[in-house]
Backbone atoms as SQL, in Angstrom:
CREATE TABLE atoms (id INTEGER PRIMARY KEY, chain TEXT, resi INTEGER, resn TEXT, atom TEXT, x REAL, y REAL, z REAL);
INSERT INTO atoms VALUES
  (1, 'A', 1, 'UNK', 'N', -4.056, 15.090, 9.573),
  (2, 'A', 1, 'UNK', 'CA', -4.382, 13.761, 9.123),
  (3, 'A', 1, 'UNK', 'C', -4.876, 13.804, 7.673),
  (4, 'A', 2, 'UNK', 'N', -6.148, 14.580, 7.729),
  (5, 'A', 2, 'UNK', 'CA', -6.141, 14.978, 6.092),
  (6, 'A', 2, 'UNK', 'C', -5.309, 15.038, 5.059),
  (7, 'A', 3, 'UNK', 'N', -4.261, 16.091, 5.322),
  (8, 'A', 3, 'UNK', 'CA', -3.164, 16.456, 4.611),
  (9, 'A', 3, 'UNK', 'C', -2.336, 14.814, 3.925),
  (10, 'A', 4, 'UNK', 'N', -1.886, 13.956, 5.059),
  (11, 'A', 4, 'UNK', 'CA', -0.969, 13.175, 4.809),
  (12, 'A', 4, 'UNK', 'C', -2.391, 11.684, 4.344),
  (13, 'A', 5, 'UNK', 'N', -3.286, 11.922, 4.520),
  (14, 'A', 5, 'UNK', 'CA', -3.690, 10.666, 3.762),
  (15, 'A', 5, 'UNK', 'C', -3.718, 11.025, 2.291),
  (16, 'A', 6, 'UNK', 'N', -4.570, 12.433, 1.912),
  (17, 'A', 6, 'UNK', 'CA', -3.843, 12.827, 0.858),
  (18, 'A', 6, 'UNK', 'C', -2.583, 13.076, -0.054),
  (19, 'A', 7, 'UNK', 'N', -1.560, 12.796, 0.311),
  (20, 'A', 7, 'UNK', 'CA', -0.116, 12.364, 0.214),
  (21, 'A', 7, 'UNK', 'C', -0.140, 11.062, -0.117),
  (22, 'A', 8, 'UNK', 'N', -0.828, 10.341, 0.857),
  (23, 'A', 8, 'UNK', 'CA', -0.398, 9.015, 0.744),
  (24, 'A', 8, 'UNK', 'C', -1.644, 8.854, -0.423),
  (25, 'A', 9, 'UNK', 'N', -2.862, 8.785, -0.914),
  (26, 'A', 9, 'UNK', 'CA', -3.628, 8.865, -2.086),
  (27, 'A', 9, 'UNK', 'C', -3.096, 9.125, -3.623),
  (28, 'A', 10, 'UNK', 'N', -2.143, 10.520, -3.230),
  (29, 'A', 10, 'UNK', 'CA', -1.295, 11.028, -4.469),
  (30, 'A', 10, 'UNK', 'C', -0.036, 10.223, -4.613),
  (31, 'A', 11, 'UNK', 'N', 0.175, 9.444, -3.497),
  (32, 'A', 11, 'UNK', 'CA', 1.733, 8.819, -4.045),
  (33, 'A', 11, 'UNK', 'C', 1.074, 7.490, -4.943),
  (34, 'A', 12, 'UNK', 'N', 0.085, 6.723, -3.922),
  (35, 'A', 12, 'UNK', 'CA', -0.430, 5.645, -4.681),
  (36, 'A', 12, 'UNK', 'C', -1.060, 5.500, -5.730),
  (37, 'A', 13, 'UNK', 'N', -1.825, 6.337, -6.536),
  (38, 'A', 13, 'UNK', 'CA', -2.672, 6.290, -7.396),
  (39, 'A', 13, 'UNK', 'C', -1.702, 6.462, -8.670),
  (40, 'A', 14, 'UNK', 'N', -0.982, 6.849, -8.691),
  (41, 'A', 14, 'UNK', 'CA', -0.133, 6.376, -10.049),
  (42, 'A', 14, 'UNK', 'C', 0.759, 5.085, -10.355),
  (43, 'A', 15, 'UNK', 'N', 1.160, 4.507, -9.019),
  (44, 'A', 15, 'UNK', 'CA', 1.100, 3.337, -9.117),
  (45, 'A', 15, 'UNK', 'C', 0.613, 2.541, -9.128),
  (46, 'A', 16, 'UNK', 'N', -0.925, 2.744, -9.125),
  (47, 'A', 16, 'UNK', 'CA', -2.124, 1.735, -9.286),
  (48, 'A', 16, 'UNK', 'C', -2.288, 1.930, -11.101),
  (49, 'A', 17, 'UNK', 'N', -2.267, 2.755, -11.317),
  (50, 'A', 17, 'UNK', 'CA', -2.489, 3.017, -12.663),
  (51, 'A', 17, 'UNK', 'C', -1.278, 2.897, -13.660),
  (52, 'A', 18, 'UNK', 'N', 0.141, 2.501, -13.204),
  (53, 'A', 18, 'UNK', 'CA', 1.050, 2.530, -13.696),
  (54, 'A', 18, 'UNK', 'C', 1.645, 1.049, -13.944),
  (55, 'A', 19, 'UNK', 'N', 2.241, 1.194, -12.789),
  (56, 'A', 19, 'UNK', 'CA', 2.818, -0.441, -12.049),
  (57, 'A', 19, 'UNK', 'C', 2.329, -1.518, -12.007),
  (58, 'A', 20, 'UNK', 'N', 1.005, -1.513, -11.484),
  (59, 'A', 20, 'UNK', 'CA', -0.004, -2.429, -10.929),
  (60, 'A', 20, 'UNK', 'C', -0.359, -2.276, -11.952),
  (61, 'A', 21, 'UNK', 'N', -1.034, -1.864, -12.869),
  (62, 'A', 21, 'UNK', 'CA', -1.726, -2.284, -14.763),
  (63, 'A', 21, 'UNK', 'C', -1.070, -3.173, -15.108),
  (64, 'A', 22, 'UNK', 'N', 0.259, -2.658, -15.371),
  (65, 'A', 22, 'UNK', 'CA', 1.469, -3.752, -15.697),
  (66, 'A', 22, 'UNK', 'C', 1.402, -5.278, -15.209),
  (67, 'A', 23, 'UNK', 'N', 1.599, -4.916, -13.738),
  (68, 'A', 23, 'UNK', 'CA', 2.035, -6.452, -13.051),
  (69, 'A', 23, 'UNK', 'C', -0.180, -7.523, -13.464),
  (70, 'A', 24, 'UNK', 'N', -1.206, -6.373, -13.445),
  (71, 'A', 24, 'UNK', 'CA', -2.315, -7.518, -14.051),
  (72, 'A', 24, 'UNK', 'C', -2.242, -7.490, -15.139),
  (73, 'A', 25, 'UNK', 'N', -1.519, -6.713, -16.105),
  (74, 'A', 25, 'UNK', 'CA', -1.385, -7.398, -17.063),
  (75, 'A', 25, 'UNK', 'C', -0.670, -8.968, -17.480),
  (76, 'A', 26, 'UNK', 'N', 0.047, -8.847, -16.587),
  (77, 'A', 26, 'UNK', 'CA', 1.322, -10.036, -16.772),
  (78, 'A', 26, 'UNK', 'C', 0.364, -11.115, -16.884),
  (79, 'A', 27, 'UNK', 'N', -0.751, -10.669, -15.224),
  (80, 'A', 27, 'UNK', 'CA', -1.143, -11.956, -14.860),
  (81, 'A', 27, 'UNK', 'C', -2.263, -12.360, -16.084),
  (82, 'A', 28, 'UNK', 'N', -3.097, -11.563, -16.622),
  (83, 'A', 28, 'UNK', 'CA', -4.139, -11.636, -17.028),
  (84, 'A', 28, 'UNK', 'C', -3.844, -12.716, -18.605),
  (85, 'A', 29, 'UNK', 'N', -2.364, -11.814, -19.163),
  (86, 'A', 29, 'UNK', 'CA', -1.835, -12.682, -20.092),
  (87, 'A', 29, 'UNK', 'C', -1.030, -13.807, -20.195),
  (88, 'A', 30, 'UNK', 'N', -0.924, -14.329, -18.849),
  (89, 'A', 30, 'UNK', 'CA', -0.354, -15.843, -18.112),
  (90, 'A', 30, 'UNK', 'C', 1.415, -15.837, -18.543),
  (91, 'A', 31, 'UNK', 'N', 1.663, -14.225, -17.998),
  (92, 'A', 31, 'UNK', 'CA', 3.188, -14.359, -18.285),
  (93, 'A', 31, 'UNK', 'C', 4.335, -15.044, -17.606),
  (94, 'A', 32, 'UNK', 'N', 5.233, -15.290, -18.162),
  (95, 'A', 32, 'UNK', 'CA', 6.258, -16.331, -16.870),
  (96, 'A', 32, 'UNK', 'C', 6.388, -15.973, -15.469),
  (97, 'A', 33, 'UNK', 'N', 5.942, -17.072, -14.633),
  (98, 'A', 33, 'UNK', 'CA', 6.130, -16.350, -13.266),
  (99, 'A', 33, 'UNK', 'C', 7.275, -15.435, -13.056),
  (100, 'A', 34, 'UNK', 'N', 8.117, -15.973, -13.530),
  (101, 'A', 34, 'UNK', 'CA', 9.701, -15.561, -13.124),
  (102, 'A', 34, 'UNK', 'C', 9.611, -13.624, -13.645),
  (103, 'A', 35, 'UNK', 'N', 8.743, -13.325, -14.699),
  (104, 'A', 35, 'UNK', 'CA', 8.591, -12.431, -14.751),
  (105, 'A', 35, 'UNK', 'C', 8.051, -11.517, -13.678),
  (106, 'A', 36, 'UNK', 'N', 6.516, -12.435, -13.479),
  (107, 'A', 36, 'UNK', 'CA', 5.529, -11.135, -12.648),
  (108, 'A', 36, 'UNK', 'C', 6.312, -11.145, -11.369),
  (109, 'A', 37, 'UNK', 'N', 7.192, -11.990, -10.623),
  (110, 'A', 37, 'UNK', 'CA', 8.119, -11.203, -9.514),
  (111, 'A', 37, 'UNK', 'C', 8.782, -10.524, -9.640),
  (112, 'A', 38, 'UNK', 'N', 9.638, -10.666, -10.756),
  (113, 'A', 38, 'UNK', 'CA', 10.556, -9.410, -11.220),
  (114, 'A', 38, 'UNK', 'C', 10.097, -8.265, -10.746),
  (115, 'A', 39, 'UNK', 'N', 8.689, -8.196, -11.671),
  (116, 'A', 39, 'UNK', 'CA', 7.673, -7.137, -11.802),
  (117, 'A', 39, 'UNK', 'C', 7.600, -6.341, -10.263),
  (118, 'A', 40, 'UNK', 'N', 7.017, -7.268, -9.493),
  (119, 'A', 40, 'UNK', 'CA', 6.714, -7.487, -8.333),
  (120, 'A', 40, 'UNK', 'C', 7.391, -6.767, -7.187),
  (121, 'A', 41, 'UNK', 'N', 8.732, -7.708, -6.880),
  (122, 'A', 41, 'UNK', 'CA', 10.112, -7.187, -6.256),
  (123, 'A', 41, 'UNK', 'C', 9.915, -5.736, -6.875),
  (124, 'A', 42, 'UNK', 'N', 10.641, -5.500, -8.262),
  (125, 'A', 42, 'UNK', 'CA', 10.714, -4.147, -8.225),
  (126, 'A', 42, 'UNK', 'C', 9.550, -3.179, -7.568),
  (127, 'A', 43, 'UNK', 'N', 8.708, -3.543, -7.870),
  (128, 'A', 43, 'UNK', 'CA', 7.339, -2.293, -7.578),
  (129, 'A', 43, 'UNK', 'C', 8.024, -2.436, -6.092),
  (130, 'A', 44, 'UNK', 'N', 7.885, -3.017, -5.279),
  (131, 'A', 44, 'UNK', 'CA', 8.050, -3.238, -4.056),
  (132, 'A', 44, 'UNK', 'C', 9.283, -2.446, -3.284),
  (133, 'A', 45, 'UNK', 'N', 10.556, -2.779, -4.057),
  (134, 'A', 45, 'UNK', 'CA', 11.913, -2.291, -3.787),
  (135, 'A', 45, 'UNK', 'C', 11.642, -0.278, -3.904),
  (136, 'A', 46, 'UNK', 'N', 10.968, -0.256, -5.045),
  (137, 'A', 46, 'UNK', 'CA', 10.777, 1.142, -5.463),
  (138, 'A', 46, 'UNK', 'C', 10.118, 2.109, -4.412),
  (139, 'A', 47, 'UNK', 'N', 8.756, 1.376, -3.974),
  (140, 'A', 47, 'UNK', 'CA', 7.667, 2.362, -3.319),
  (141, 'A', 47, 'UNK', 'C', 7.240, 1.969, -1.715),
  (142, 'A', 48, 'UNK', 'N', 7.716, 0.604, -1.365),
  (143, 'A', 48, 'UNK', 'CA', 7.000, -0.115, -0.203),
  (144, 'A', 48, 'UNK', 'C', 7.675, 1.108, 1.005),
  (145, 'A', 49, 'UNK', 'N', 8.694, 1.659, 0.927),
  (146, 'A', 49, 'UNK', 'CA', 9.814, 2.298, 1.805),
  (147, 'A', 49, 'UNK', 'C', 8.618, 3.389, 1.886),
  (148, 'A', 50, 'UNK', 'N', 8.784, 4.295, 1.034),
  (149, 'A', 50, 'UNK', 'CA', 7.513, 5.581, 0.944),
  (150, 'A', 50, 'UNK', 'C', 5.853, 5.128, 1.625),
  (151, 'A', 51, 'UNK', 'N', 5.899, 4.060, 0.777),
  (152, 'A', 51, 'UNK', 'CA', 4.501, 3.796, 1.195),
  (153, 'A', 51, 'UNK', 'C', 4.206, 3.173, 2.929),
  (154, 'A', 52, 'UNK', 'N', 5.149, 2.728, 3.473),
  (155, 'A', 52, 'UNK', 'CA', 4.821, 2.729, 4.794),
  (156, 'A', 52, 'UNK', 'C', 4.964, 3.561, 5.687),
  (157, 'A', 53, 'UNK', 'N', 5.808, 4.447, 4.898),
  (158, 'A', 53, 'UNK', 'CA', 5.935, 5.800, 5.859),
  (159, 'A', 53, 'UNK', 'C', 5.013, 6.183, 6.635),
  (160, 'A', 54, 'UNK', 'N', 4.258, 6.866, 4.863),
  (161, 'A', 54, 'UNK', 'CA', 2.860, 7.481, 5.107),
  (162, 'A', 54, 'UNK', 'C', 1.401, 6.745, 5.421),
  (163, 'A', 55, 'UNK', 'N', 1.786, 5.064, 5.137),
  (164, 'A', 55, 'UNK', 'CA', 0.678, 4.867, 6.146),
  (165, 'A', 55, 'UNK', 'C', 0.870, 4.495, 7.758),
  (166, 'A', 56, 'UNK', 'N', 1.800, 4.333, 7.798),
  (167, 'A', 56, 'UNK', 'CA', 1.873, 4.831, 9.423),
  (168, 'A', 56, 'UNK', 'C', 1.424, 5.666, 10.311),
  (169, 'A', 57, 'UNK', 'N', 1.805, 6.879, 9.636),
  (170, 'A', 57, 'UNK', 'CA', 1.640, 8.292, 9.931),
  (171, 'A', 57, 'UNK', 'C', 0.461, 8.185, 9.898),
  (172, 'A', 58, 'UNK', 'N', -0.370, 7.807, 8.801),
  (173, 'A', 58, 'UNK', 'CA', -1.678, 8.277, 8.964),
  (174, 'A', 58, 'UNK', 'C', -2.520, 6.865, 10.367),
  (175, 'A', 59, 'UNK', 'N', -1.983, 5.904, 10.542),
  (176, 'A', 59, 'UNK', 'CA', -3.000, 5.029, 11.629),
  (177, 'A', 59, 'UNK', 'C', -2.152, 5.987, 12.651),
  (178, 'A', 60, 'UNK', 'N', -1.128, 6.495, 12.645),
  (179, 'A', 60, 'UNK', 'CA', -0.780, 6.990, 14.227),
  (180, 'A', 60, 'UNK', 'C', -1.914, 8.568, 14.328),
  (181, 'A', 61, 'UNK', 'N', -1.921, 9.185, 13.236),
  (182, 'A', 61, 'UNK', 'CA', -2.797, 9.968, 13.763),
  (183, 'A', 61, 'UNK', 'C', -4.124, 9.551, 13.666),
  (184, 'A', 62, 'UNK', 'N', -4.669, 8.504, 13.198),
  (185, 'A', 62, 'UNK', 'CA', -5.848, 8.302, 13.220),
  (186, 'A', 62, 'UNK', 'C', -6.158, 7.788, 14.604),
  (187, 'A', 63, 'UNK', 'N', -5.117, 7.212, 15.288),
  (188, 'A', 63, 'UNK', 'CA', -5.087, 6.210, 16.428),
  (189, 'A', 63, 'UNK', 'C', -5.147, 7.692, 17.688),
  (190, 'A', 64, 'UNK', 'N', -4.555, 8.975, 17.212),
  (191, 'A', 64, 'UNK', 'CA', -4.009, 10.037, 18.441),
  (192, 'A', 64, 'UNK', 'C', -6.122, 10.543, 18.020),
  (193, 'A', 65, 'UNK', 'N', -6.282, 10.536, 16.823),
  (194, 'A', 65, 'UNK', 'CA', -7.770, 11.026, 16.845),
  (195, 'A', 65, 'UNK', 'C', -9.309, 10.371, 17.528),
  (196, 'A', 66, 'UNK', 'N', -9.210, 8.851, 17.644),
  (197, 'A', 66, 'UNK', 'CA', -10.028, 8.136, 18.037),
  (198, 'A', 66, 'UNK', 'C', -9.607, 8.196, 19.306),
  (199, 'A', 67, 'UNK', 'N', -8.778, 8.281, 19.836),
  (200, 'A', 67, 'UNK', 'CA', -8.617, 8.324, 21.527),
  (201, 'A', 67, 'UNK', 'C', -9.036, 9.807, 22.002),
  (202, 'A', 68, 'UNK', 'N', -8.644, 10.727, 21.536),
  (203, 'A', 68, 'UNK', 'CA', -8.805, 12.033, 21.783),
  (204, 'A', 68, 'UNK', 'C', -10.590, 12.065, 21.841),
  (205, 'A', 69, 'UNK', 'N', -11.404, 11.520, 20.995),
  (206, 'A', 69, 'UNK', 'CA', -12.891, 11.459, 20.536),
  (207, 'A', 69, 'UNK', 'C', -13.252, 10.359, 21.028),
  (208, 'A', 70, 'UNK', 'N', -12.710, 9.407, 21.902),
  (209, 'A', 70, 'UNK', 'CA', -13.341, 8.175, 22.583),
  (210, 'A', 70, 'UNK', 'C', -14.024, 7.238, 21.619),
  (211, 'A', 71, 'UNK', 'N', -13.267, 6.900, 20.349),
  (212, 'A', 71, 'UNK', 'CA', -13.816, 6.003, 19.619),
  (213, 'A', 71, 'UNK', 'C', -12.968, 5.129, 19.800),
  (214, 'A', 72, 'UNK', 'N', -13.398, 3.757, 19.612),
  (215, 'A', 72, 'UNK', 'CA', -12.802, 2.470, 19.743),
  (216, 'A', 72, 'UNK', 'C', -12.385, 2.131, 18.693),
  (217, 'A', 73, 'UNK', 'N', -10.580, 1.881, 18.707),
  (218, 'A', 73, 'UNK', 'CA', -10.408, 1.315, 17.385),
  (219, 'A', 73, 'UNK', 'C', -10.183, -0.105, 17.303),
  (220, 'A', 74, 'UNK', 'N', -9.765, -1.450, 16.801),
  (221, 'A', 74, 'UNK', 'CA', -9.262, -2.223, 16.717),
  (222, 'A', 74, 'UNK', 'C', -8.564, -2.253, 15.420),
  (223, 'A', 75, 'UNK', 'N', -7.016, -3.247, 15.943),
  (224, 'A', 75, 'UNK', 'CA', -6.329, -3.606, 14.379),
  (225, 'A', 75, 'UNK', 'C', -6.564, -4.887, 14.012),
  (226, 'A', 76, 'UNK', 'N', -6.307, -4.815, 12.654),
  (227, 'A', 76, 'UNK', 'CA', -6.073, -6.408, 11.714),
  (228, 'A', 76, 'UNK', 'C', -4.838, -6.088, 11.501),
  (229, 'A', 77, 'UNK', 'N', -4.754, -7.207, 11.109),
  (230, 'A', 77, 'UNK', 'CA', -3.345, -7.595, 10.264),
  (231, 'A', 77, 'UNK', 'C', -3.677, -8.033, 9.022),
  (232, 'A', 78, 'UNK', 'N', -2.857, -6.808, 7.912),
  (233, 'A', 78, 'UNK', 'CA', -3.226, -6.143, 6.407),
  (234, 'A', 78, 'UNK', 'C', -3.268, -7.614, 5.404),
  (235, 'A', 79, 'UNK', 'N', -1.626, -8.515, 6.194),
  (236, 'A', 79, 'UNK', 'CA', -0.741, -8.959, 5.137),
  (237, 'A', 79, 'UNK', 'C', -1.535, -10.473, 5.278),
  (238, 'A', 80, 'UNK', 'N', -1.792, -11.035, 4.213),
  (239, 'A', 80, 'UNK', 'CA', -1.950, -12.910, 4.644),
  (240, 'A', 80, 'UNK', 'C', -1.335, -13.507, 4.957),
  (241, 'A', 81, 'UNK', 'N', -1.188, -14.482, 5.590),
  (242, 'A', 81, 'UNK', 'CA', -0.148, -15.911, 5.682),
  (243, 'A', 81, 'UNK', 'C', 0.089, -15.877, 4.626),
  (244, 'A', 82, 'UNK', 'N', 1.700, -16.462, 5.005),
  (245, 'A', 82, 'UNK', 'CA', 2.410, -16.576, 3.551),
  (246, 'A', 82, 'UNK', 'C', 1.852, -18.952, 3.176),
  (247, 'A', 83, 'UNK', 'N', 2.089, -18.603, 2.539),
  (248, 'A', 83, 'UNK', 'CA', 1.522, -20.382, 2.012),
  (249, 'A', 83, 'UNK', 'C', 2.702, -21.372, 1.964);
């Protein structure tokens, strides 16, 4: 579990610092919407595939670890209503 949240830490953190700078920049400088989806979509098209991989992986083993140790987990749901 360690291993792969770390994976998933190292995949994300350059796209927080990369991608995501970018797309608040857009916002911060009130760029055309039509842009920050562009922006958006792409980041998305690029990393969302990878990035759910590994967080999967990691609630399934977190989920095989709290049962194994009799801790109680509950889920949310990550994403908001869409508007």
């Amino acid at each position: 579990m360690l291993r792969v949240s770390r994976s998933m830490y190292e995949f994300v953190l350059p796209v927080l610092e990369n991608e995501y700078k970018q797309l608040a920049d857009l916002y911060d400088n009130n760029a055309p919407e039509e842009q920050i989806k562009r922006l958006e979509q792409w980041i998305r098209g690029k990393y969302a595939g990878r990035f759910e991989e590994l967080r999967d992986t990691v609630l399934q083993m977190g989920k095989l670890y709290a049962e194994k140790n009799n801790i109680q987990v509950m889920e949310v749901n990550p994403t908001p209503p869409a508007l």
